[in-house]
N, C-alpha and C positions, 0 to 999 in steps of 0.2 A: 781506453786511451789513458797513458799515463803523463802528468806534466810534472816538471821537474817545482821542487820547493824555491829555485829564483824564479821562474815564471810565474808561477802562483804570488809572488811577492810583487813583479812588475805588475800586472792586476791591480794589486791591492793599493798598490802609489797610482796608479793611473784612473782608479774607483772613485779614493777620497784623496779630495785638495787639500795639500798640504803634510800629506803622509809622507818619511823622508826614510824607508827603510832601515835599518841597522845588520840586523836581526832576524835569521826564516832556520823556522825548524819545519820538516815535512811526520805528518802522519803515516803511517804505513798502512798502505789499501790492502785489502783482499779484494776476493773474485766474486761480484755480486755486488760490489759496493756503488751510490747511486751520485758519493761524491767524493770527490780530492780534495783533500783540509792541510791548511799549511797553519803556522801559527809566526807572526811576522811583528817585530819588535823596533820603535821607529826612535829617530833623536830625541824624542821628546818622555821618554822609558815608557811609552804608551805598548800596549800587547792589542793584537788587532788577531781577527783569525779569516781566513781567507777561504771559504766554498765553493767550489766551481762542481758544475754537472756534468755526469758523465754521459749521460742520453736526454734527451729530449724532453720525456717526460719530468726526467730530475728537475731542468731547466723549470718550467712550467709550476713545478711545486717552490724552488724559491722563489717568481714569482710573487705567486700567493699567498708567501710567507712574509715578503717584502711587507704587503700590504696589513698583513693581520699583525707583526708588530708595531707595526703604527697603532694601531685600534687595540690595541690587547696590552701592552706592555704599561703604560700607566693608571692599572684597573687590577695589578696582582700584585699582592704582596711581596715575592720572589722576582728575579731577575729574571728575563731571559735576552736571546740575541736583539737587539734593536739594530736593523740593519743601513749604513753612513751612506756607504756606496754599492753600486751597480758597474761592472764590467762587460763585455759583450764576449763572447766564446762562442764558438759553431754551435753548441748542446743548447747556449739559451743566453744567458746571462749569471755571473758569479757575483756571490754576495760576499761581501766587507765588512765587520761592526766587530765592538769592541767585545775581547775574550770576557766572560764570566767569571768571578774568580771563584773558585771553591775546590774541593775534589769531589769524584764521584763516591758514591755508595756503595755498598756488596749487602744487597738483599740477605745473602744467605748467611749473612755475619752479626745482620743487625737484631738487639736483641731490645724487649721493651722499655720504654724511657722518654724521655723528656725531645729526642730527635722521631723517634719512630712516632711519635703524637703529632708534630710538624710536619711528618712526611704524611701522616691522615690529614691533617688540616690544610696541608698543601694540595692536595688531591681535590677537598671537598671544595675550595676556593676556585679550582680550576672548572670541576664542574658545576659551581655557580654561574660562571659567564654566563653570560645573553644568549639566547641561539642566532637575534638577531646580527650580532657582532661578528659571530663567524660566516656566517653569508653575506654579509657584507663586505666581507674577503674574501669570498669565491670558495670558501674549504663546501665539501661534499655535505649533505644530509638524508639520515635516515629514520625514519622512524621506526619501530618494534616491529611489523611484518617486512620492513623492506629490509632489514637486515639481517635477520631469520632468510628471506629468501638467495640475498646477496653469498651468503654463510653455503647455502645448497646447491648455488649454481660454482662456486668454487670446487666445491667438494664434489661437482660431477664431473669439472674438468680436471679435476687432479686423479679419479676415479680413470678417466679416458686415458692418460699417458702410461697406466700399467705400473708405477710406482711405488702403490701404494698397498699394503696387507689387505687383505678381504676382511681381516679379521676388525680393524680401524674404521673402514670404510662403512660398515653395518653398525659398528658402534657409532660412531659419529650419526650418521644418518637417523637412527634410532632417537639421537639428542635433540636432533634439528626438528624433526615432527613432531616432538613434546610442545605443540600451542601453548601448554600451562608454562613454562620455565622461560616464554621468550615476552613476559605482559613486563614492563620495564618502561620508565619515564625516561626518554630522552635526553641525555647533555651532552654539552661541550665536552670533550675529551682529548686527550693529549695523544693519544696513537700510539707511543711509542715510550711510556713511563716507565724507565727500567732504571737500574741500580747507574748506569755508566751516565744518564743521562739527566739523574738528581744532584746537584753538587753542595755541599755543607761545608762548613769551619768549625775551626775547633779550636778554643782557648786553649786548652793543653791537651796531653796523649792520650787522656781520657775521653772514650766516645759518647759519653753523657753528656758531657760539653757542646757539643754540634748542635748549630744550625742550621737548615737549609735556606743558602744561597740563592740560588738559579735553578732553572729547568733548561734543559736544551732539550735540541732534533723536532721540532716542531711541524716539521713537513706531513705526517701525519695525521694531522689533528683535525678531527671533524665530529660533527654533529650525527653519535649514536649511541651506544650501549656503553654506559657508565663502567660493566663489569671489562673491558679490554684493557684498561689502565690496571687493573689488580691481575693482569695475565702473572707476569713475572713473580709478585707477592706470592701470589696463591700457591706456583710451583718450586719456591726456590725457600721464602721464610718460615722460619720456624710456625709453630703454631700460637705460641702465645704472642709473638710480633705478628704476623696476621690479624689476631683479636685486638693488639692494644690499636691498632692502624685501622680497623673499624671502628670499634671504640671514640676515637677521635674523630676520625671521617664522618660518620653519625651526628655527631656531635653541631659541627658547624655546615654541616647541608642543609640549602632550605629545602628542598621534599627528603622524604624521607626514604631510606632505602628499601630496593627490596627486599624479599625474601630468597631468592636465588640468586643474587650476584652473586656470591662463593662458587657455587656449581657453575654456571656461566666462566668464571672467570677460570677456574678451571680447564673449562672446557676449549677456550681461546689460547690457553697455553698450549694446548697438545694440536692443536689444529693450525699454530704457527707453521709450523715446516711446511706446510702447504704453499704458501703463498710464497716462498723461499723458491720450492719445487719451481710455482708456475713461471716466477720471475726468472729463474734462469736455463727452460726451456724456451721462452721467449729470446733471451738474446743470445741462446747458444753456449752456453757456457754447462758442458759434458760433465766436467770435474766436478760441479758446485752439486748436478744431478746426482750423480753418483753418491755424494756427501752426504745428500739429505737422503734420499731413499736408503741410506746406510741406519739412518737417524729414526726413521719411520720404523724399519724392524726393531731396532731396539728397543722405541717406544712399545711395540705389540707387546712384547716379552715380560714388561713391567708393569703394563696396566691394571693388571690385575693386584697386583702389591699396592699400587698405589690407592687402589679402591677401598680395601682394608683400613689402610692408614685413613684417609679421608674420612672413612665412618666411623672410627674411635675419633676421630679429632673434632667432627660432628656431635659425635655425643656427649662427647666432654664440653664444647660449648655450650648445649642445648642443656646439659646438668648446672654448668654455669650462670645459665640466664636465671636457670627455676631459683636457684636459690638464692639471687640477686632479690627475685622479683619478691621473695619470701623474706628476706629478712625487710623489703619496703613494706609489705605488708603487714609483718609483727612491729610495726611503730605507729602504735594507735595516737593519732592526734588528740581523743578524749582522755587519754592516762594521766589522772591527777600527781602520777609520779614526776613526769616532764615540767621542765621550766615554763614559769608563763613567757610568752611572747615580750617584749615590751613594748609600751605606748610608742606610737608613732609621734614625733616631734610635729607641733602645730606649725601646717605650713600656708600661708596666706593666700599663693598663688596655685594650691589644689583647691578643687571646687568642693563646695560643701554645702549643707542644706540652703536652699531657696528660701526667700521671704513666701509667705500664702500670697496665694493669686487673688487678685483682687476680687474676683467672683464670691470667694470663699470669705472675705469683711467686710465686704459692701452692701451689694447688693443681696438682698432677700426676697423671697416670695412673699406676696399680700395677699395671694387667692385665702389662705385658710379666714385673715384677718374680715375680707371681704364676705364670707359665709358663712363666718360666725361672728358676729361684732361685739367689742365687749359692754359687760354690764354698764348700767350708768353710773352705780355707787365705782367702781372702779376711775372709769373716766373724769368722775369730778372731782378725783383726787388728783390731777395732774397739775402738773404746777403751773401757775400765771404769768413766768416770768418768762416764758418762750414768746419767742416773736408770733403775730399773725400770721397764719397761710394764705396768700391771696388767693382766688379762685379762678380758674380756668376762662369763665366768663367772661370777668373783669375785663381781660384784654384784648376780645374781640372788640370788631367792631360794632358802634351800637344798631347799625341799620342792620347785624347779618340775622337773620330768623335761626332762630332754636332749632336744632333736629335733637334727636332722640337721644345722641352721645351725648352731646352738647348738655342738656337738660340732666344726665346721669351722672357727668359730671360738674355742672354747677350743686345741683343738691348735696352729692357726696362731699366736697370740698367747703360748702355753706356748713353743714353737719361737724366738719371736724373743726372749722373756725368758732362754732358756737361753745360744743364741748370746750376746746381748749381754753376757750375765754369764760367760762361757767366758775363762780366763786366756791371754795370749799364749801364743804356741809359742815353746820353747827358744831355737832357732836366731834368733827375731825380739827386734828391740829398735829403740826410739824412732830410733836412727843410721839404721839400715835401711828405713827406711819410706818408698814411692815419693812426689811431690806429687803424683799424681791422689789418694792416699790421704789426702792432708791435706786435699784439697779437699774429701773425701766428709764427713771431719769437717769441715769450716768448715760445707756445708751439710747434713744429716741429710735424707732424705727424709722426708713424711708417712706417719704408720703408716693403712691401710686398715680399716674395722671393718665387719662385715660384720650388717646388721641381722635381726633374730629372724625375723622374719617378711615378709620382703622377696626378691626375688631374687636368685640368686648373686652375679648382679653388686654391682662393686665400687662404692663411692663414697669421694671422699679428704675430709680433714679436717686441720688444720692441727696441731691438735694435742691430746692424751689429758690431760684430768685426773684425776690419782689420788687417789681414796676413800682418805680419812683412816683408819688401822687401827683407829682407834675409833669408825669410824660404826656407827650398825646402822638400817638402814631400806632403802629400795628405789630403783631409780633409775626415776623419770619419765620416760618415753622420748615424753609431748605434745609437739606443736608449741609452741617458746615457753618450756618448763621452761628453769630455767636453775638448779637444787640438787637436792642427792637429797630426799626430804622422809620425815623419820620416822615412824616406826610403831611406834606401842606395842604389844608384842606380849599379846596377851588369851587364854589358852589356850580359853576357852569358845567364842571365833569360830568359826564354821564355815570359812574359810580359813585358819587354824591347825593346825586341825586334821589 
């Protein structure tokens, strides 16, 4: 069906509110094409572009495309359609939104630079998206065997129609069964990334200057082999623009690529007419057959040239990697020839060594102190001027009977109150006294307390608060107590008693 460029432009006033046409230039279709594009120019010198479907399926892919600009277009770098309005036509519905500005590309012109590095990093951005984001707009997914298979049952139906060289068909076939060339991570991808469909600007006439703009044709875009997007690359760019466009694609992916997308992608370049073939034995279009099956021999005839080329351009990369990897390697980090590094400026808010854990200046072990106790010439050198240790005793109650702990630690704790209050010896005085001994004064060990009902074992403690000599009540030995708490003594209580 063909519509004229004022119709495509009624549409486009009757899509978006407010649209007051001027202005309609028509695109010119060919046979096989899946949409009618007008480009339509309104009072306001706004440029709008108009797509309407020529079959059904078309219909159904914008769609889908409706919804994935929504979800995709504020998430990439690049421009592409955001689409205002919806029209209704017999094939589905035509889409409305604002032209992209830029011009397209010619792959087989672009040569390495500061654009060809944008069109890698436009690429790896695209296959960054989410996988969830595209099925949440209904586009297709496949993972690595399903689209190895999907690949096979093409290639049988295009095999069926008598189209195609014997000589292609066993080659291909040959590709598809390689398990090893199809293990590939999964992404978003663009379907349709070709030169017509990147558009860039340019400060002046110089192509170093470009940027890329926008991405159109989005209808194909779904979730599978990263390598369909480098179809066009791999067949049409030079060899060092191929390289700087992985290069850069590498660069800003987060997985990493693999090792056969070049061949893969390859491989999708020479197996596009296929799908050209099936689409227009499906709607009858004789000429477009005749076209491609035209296309197909030709292809036989050069594949083998083309085979040649690819493995000098192979080898010439793979000579490239090594001696990359070689001159990283001749830069030894220890060469006292190289500059030192410099100091990293003191920054307050990076983390830096920790204070010691408290375990590590508190607290000590008293088993060794416990089973070997020291001399007494040693102990009666300790100084007088420390407070008493009260005894564990002391602040039970007095009606509670002695048990064994009890008893082990009234003695122990009676023993270091007596030492510690024991007067120097004759012969000793302040002049006399070694510095390990002053050191023992600077720091005092923790006294050990041994709990009523617990096992011998020790445990340490920082330090003993001593019961006021006019408390009278009992010490709370709960988890959490932190005072002794009083008690009225009641002689009629049955624990008084």
């Amino acid at each position: 069906m063909t519509r004229s460029p004022l119709f495509l432009a009624a549409l486009a006033s009757s899509a978006v509110p407010g649209l007051d046409p001027v202005t309609v230039e028509g695109v010119p279709s060919h046979a096989g094409d899946l949409f009618e594009i007008a480009y339509v120019q309104d009072s306001q010198d706004r440029r709008w572009v108009v797509k309407a479907p020529c079959t059904p399926a078309a219909g159904a892919m914008l769609d889908d495309i409706s919804a994935l600009s929504g979800l995709l277009g504020r998430r990439l770098d690049v421009a592409m359609p955001m689409v205002r309005g919806l029209a209704q036509v017999p094939e589905g519905r035509a889409a409305v939104y604002l032209r992209v500005p830029g011009r397209p590309l010619d792959f087989a012109g672009l040569r390495p630079g500061a654009l060809t590095a944008e069109v890698g990093r436009t690429l790896a951005h695209i296959h960054n998206v989410e996988h969830l984001l595209y099925e949440e707009a209904g586009r297709p997914s496949y993972d690595a065997e399903a689209h190895r298979r999907r690949q096979l049952s093409e290639l049988d139906r295009a095999a069926a129609t008598g189209h195609v060289p014997t000589g292609l068909l066993t080659r291909w076939e040959h590709a598809l069964e390689d398990v090893s060339l199809w293990r590939f991570a999964p992404s978003a991808v663009h379907g349709t990334f070709t030169g017509e469909n990147v558009l860039a600007s340019f400060d002046d006439d110089d192509a170093s200057s470009g940027h890329v703009r926008g991405v159109l044709a989005w209808e194909a875009s779904r979730v599978g082999d990263p390598a369909d997007d480098f179809a066009e690359l791999a067949s049409l760019a030079p060899a060092e623009t191929l390289d700087a466009v992985l290069e850069a694609y590498a660069e800003s992916r987060i997985e990493r690529p693999d090792v056969h997308l070049v061949r893969r992608a390859r491989l999708a370049a020479e197996m596009a007419p296929l799908r050209t073939l099936l689409h227009a034995l499906a709607s009858g279009q004789l000429d477009v057959v005749e076209r491609t099956a035209d296309e197909l021999r030709a292809l036989e005839g050069r594949v083998e040239d083309d085979d040649r080329r690819h493995a000098e351009e192979d080898a010439e990369r793979s000579e490239r990697t090594r001696q990359a990897r070689r001159r990283a390697a001749a830069l030894d980090p220890d060469d006292p020839e190289l500059p030192e590094p410099p100091e990293p400026e003191w920054d307050a808010t990076q983390p830096h060594v920790p204070f010691p854990m408290l375990g590590e200046t508190q607290a000590i072990s008293m088993t060794p102190l416990l089973d070997d106790p020291q001399p007494a010439t040693d102990r009666a050198t300790a100084p007088t001027t420390d407070p008493p240790v009260p005894s564990v005793s002391s602040a039970l109650p007095e009606h509670s009977p002695p048990t064994d702990s009890t008893r082990t630690q009234a003695t122990w704790a009676h023993t270091v109150r007596a030492d510690d209050a024991a007067p120097a010896a004759d012969g000793a005085s302040e002049t006399n006294r070694s510095p390990s001994h002053e050191e023992a004064v600077e720091e005092p060990q923790p006294v050990p307390v041994m709990a009523a009902d617990a096992d011998p074992s020790t445990f340490e403690i920082d330090e003993v608060e001593a019961l006021p000599e006019d408390a009278d009540g009992v010490l709370d030995l709960h988890e959490g107590a932190s005072d002794f708490v009083p008690v009225e003594h009641r002689p009629g209580h049955p624990a008084h008693d």
